[in-house]
LOGU-547416 format. One line per 10 residues: number of its first residue (from 1); their letters; for each residue x, y, z of N, C-alpha, C. Coordinates in steps of 0.2 Angstrom, whole numbers, plus 5000, padded with zeros to 4 digits. Layout:
LOGU-547416
NUM	A	X/Y/Z/X/Y/Z/X/Y/Z | ...
end
This chain:
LOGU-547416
1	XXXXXXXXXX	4924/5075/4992/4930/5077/4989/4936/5074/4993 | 4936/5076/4998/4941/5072/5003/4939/5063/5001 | 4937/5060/5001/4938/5052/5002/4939/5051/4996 | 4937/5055/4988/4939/5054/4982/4947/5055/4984 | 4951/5061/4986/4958/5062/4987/4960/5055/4990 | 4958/5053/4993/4961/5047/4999/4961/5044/4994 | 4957/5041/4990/4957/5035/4986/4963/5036/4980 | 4963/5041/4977/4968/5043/4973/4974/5042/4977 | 4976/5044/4983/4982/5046/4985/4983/5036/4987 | 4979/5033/4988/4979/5027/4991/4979/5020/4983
11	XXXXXXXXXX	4978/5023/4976/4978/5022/4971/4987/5022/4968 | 4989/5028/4974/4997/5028/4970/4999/5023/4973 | 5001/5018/4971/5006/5018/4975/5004/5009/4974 | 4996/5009/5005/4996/5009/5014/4992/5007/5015 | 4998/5023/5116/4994/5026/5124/4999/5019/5127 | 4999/5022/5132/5003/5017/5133/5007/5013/5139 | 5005/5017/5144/5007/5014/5150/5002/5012/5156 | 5004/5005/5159/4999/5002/5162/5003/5002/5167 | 5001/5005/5174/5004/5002/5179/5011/5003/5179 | 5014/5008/5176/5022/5005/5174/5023/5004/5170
21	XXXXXXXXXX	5021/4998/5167/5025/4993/5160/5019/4994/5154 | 5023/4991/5149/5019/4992/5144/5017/4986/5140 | 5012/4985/5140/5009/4979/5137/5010/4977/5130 | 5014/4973/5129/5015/4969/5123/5010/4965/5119 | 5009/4966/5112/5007/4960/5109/5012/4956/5108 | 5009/4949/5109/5013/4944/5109/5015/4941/5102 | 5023/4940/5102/5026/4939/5098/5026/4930/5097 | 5024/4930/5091/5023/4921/5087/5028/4918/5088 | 5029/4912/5087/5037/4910/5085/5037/4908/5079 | 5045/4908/5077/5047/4911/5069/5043/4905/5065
31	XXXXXXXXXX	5039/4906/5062/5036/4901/5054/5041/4901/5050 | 5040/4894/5047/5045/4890/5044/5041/4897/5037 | 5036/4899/5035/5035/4902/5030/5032/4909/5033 | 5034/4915/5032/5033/4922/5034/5024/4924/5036 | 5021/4919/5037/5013/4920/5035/5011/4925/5041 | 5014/4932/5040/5011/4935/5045/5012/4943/5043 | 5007/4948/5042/5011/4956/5039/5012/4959/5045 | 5012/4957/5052/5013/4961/5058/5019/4960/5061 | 5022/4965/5062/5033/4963/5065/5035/4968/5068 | 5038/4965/5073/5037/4970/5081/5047/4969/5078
41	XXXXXXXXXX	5047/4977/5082/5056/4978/5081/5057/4981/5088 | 5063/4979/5088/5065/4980/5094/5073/4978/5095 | 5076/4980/5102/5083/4978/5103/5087/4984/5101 | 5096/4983/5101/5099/4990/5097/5096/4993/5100 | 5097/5002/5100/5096/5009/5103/5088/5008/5106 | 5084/5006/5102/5076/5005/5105/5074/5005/5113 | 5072/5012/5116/5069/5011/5123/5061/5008/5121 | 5059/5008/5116/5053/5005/5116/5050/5002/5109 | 5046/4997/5109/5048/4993/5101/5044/4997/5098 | 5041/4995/5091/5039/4997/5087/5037/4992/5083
51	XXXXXXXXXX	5032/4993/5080/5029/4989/5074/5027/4992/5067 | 5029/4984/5062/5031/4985/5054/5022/4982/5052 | 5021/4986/5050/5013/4982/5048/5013/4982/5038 | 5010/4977/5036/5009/4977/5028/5004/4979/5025 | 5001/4984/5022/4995/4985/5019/4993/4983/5013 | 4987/4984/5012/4986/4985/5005/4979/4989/5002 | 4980/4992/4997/4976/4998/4997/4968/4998/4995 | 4965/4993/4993/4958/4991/4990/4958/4983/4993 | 4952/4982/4998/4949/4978/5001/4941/4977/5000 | 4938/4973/5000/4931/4971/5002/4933/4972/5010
61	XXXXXXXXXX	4924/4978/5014/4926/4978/5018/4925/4971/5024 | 4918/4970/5019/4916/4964/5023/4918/4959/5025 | 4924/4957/5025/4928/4950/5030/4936/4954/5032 | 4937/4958/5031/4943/4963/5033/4942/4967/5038 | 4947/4964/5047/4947/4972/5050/4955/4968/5053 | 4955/4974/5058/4962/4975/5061/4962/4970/5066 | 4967/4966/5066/4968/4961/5073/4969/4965/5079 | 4966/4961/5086/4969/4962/5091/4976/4965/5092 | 4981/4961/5089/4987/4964/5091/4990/4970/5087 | 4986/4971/5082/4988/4978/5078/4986/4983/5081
71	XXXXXXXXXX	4978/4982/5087/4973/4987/5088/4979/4989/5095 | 4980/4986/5095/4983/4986/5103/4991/4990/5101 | 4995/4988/5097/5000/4992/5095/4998/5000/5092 | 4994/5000/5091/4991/5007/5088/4990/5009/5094 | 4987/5008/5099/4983/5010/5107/4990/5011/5109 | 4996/5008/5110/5003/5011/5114/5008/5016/5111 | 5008/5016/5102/5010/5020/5098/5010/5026/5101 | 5019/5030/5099/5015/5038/5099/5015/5041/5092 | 5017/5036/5087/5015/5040/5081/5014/5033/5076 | 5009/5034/5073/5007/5028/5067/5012/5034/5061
81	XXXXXXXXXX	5013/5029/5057/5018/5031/5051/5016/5027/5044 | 5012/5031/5040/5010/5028/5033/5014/5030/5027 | 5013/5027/5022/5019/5029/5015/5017/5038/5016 | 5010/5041/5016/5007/5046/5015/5003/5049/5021 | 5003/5054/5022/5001/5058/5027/4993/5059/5023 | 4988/5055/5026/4981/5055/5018/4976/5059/5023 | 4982/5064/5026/4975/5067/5032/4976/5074/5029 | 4982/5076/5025/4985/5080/5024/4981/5084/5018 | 4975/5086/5018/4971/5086/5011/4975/5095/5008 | 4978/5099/5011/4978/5102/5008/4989/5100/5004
91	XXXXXXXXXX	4992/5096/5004/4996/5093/5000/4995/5090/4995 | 4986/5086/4996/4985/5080/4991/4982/5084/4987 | 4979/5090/4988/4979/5095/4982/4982/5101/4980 | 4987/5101/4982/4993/5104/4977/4996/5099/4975 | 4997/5094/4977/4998/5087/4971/4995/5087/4965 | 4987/5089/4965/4985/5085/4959/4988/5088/4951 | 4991/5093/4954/4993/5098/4947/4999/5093/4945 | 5002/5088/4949/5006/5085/4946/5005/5076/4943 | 4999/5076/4945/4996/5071/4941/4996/5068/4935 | 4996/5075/4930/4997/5074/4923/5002/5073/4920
101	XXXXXXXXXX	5005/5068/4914/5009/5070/4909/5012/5074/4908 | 5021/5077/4907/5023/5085/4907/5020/5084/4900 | 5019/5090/4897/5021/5093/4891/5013/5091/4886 | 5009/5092/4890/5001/5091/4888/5003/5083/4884 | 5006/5079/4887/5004/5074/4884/5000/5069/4886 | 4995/5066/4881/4989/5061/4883/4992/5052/4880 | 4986/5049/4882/4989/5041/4879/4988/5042/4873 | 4983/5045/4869/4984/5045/4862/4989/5046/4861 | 4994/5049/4864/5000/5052/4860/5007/5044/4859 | 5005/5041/4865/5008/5035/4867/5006/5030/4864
111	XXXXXXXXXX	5001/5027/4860/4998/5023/4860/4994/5019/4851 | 4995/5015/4849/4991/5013/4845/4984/5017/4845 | 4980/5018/4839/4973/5020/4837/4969/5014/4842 | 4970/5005/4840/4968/5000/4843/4969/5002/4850 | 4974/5001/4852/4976/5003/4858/4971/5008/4861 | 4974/5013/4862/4970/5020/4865/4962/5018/4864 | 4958/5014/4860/4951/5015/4858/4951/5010/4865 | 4955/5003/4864/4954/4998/4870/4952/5001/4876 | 4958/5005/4879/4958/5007/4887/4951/5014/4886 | 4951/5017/4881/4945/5020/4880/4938/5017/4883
121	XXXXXXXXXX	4935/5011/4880/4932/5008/4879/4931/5005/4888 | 4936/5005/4890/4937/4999/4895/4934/5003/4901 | 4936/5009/4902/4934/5015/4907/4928/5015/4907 | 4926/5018/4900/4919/5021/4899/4913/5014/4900 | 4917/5008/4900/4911/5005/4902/4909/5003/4909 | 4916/5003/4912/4916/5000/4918/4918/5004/4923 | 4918/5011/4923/4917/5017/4924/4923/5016/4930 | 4924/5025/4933/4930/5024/4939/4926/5030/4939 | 4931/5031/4948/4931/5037/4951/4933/5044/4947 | 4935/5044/4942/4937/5051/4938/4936/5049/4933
131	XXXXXXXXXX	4933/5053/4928/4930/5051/4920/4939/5050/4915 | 4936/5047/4910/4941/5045/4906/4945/5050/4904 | 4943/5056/4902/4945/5063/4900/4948/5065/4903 | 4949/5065/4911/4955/5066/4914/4960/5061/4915 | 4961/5055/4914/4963/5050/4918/4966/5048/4910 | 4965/5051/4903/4970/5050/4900/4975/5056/4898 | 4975/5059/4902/4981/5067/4903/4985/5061/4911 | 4981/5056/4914/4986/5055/4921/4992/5053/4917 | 4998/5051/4922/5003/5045/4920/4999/5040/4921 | 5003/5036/4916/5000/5031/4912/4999/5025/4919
141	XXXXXXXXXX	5004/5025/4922/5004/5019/4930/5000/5022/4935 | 4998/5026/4935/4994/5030/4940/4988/5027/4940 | 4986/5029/4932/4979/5028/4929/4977/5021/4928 | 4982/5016/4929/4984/5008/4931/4982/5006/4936 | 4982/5010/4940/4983/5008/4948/4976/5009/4951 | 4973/5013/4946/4966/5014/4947/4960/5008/4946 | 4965/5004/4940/4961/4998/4939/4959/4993/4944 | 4963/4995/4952/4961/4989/4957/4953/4992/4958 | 4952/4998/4958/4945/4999/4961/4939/4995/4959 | 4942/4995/4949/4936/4992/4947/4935/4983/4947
151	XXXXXXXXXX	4941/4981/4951/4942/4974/4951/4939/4972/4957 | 4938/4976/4963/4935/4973/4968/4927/4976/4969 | 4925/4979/4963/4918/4981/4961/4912/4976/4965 | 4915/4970/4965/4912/4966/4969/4908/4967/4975 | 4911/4971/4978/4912/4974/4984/4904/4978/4986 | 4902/4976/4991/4896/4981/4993/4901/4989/4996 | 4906/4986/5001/4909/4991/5002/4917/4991/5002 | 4921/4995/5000/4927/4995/4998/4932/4999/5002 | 4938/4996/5005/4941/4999/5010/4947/5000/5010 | 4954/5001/5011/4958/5000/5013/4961/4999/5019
161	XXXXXXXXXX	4966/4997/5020/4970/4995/5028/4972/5000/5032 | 4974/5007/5026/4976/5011/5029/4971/5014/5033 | 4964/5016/5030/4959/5020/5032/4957/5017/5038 | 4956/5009/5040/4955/5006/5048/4960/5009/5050 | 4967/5008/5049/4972/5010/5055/4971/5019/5056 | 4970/5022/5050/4968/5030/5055/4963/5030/5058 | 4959/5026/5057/4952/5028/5062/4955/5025/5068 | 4957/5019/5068/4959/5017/5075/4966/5022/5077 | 4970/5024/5075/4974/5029/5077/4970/5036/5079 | 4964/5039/5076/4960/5046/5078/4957/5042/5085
171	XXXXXXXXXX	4954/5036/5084/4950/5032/5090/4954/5035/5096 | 4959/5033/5096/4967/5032/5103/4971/5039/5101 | 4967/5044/5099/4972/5052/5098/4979/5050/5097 | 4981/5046/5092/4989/5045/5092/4989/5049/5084 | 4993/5051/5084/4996/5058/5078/4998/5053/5070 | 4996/5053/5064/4999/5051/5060/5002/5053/5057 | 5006/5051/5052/5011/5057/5048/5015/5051/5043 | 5015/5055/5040/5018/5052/5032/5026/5050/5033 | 5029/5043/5028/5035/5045/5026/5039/5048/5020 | 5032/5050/5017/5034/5054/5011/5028/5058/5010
181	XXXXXXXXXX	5029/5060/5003/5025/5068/5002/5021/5065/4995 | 5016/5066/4994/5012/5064/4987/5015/5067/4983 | 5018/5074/4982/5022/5077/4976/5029/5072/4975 | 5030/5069/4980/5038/5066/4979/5034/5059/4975 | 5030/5056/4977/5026/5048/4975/5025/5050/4967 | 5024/5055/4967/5020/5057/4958/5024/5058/4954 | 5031/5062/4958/5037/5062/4955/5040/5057/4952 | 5040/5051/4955/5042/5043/4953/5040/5041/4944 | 5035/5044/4943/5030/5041/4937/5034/5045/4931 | 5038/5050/4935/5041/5055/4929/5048/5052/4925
191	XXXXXXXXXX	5050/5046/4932/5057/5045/4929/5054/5037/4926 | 5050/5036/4925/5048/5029/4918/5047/5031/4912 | 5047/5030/4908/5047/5034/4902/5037/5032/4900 | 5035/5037/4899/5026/5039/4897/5024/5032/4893 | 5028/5029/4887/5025/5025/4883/5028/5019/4885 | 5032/5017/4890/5033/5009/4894/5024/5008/4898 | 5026/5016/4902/5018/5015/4908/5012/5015/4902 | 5012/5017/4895/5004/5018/4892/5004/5009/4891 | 5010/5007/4889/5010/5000/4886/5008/4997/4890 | 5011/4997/4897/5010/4993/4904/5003/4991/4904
201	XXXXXXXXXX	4998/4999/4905/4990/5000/4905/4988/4998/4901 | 4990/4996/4895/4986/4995/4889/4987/4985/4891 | 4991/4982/4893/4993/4973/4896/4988/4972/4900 | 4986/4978/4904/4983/4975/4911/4976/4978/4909 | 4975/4981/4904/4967/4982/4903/4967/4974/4899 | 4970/4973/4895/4971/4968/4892/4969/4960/4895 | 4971/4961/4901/4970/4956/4907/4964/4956/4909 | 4962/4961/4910/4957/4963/4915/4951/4961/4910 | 4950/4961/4906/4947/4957/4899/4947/4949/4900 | 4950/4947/4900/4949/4940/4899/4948/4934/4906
211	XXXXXXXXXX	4941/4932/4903/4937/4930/4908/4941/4924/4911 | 4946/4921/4907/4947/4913/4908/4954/4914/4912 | 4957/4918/4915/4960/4918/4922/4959/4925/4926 | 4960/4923/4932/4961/4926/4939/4964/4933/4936 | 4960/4938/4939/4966/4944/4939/4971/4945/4944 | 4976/4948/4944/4981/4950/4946/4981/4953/4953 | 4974/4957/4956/4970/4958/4958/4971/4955/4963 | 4965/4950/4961/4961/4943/4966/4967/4938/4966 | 4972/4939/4962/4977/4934/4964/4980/4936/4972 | 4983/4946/4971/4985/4948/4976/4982/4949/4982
221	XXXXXXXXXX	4973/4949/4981/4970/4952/4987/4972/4943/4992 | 4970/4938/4986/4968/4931/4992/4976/4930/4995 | 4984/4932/4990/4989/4930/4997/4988/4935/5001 | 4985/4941/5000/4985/4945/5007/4982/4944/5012 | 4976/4942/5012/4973/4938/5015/4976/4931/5020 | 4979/4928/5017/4984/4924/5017/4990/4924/5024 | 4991/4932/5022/4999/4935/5024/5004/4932/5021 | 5004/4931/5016/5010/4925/5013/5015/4933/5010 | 5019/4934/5014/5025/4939/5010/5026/4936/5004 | 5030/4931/5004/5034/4928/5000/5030/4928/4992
231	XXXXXXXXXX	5022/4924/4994/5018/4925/4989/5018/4932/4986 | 5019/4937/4988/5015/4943/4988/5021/4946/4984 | 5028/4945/4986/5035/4948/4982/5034/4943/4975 | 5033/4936/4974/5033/4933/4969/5028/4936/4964 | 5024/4939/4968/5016/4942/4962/5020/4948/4960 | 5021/4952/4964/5025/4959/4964/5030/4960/4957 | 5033/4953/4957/5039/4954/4953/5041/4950/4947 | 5032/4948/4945/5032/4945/4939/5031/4948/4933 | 5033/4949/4927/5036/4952/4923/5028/4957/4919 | 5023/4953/4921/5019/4959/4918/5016/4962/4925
241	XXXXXXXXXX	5019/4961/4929/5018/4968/4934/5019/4976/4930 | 5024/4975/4927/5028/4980/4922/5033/4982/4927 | 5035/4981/4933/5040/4984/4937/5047/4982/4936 | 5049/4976/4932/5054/4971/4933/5062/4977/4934 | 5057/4983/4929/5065/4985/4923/5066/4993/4931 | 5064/4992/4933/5060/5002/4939/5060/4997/4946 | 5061/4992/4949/5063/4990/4957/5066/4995/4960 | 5071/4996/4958/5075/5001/4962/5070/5005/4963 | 5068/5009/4958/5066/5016/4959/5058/5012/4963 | 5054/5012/4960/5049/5008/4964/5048/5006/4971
251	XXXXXXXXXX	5053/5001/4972/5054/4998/4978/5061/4999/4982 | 5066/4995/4980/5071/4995/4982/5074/5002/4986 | 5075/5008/4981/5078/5016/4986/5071/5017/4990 | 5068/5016/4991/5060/5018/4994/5061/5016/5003 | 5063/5009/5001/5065/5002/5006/5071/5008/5010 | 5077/5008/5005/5082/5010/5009/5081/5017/5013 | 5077/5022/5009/5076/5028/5014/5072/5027/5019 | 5067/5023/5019/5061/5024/5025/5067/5019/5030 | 5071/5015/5029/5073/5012/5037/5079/5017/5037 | 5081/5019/5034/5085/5025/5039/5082/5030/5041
261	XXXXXXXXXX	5076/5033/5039/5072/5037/5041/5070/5034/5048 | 5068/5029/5049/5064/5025/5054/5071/5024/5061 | 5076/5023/5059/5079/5022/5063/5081/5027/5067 | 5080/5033/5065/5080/5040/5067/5071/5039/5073 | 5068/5037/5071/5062/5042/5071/5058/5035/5079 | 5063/5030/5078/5062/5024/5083/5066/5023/5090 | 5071/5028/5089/5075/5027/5093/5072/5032/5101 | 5067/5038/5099/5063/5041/5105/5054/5038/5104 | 5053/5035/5102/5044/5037/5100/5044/5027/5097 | 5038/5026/5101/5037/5019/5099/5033/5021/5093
271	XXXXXXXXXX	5033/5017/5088/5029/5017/5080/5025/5013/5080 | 5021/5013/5074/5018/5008/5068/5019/5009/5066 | 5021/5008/5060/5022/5009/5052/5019/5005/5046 | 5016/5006/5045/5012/5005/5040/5011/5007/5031 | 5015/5003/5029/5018/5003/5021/5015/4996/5017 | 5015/4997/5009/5013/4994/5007/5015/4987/5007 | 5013/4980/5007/5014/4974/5010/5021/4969/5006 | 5019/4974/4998/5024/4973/4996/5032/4973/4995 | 5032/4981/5001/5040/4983/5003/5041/4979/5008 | 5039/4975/5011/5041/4971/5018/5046/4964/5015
281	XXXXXXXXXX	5046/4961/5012/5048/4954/5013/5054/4956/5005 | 5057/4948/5007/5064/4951/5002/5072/4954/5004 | 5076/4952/5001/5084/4953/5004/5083/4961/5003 | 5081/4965/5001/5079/4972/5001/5074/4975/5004 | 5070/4972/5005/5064/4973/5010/5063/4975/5016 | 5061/4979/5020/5061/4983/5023/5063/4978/5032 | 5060/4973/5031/5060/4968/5036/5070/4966/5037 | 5071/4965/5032/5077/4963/5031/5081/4969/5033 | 5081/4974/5030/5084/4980/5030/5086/4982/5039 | 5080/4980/5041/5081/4982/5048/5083/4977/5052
291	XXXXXXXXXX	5084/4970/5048/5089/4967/5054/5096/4968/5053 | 5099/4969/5045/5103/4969/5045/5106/4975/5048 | 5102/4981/5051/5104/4988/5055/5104/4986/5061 | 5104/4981/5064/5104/4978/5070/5098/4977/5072 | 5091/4979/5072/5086/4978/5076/5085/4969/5075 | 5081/4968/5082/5078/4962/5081/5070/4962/5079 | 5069/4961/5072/5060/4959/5069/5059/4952/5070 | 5054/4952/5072/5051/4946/5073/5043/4946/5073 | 5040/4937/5070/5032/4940/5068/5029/4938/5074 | 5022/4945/5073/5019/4944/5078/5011/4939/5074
301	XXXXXXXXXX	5008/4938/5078/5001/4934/5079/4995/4940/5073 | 4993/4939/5069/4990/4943/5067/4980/4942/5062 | 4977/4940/5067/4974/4938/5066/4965/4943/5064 | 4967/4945/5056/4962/4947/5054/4957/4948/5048 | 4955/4943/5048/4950/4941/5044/4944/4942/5048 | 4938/4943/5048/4932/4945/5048/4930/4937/5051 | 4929/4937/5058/4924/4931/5058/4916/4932/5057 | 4912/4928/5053/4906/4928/5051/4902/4924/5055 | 4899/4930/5060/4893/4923/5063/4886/4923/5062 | 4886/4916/5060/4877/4913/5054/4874/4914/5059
311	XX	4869/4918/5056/4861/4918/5060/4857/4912/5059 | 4854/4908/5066/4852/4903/5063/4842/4905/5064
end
């Protein structure tokens, strides 16, 4: 029950003194292209820096772990900071009541006969963590977001970035905590209008169909892999994302509260923070936001791909 919740709540949408001094991970120098989701803040009020990390929420576990210097910025942290507090299991279940469409509505009520039959169809073959019956009472983008699970099905085993970084934060007793609340995250889905999100879901099943290109998916997993921000805002904000018309609400005020939030919350306590990869890069994005509040971001070295050693 708990790691079904995590996966739902991770489908919305993530010690320190040696001697005296504190050990730094070493900071890269500036790339002509951002190829890095790891950014150390500092300068301004700051007695002690802080790191901005990028996640993303469904991985193949097998070639993905945290770098050295992530593990090391968790190890000096006194608090890791993720979108959601996914430890919180008794919020993520008073959330689920808020799951569903107001006013009993389901996609039938959204949607073409053809339509609703497709995404019908699409579930029930290819199956998910919640049977189709519930998942079409969800909001329509929720139940969207669920489609990354079945695209990395590949997978012997399936992970996200957030769940290494709590275990290495439980590993180093450092506290996690949310910058937001699941009922606030669910609340977002209420201000798009139900038949934009059935439409959306009904394009990206539509996708997820057709064998003769890349899903949207494996496009996003391999820039992340990458670290390519820039790729990552380009994938984000291409028109069948469905977000084009909902940034702001989406992205953009999300951006603007967490760095004020942050800047409160940086000034006593070194962080991590860790948000989705896609609020970081961009004249709005989270990276930006905090230089233009005066801190100095800068990229760190972040070397985490899975090295594979051949047995011979």
């Amino acid at each position: 029950m708990k790691k079904c919740l995590c996966m739902i709540a991770l489908a919305i949408c993530a010690g320190l003194v040696v001697n005296g001094q504190k050990q730094k991970p070493k900071a890269a120098p500036q790339p002509t292209v951002n190829n890095t989701l790891l950014w150390r803040i500092s300068g301004k009020d700051l007695q002690k820096p802080s790191y901005l990390f990028g996640t993303m929420h469904m991985l193949c576990a097998d070639d993905i772990e945290l770098s050295d210097s992530l593990r090391l910025a968790i190890k000096q942290a006194d608090n890791v900071y993720l979108e959601l507090d996914l430890e919180n299991l008794f919020e993520m279940m008073g959330a689920m009541q808020n799951m569903g469409m107001r006013n009993d509505t389901t996609l039938s009520d959204l949607l073409t006969k053809e339509e609703y039959n497709r995404i019908k169809k699409h579930f029930e073959e290819k199956g998910s963590m919640l049977p189709f019956s519930m998942l079409e009472k969800y909001k329509p983008l929720l139940t969207a977001s669920m489609l990354a699970e079945q695209q990395v099905s590949s997978c012997d085993h399936v992970i996200s970035m957030e769940q290494l970084i709590m275990k290495e934060a439980k590993r180093n007793s450092v506290d996690v905590q949310g910058l937001e609340t699941m009922k606030f995250q669910l609340g977002i889905f209420d201000k798009i209008p139900y038949q934009l999100q059935a439409k959306q879901l009904y394009k990206m099943i539509v996708q997820a169909g057709d064998s003769g290109s890349d899903s949207t998916m494996k496009i996003l997993t391999d820039a992340y892999r990458k670290q390519q921000l820039e790729k990552l805002e380009e994938i984000t904000m291409q028109e069948d994302m469905g977000i084009q018309n909902f940034t702001d609400l989406l992205l953009y005020s999300r951006n603007i509260a967490w760095a004020e939030k942050l800047q409160l919350l940086m000034k006593e306590k070194a962080l991590v923070i860790a948000v989705g990869a896609g609020h970081l890069p961009g004249k709005k994005g989270v990276i930006n936001l905090l230089r233009q509040a005066g801190y100095k971001v800068e990229p760190v070295k972040n070397e985490m791909i899975r090295k594979m050693v051949k047995e011979i």
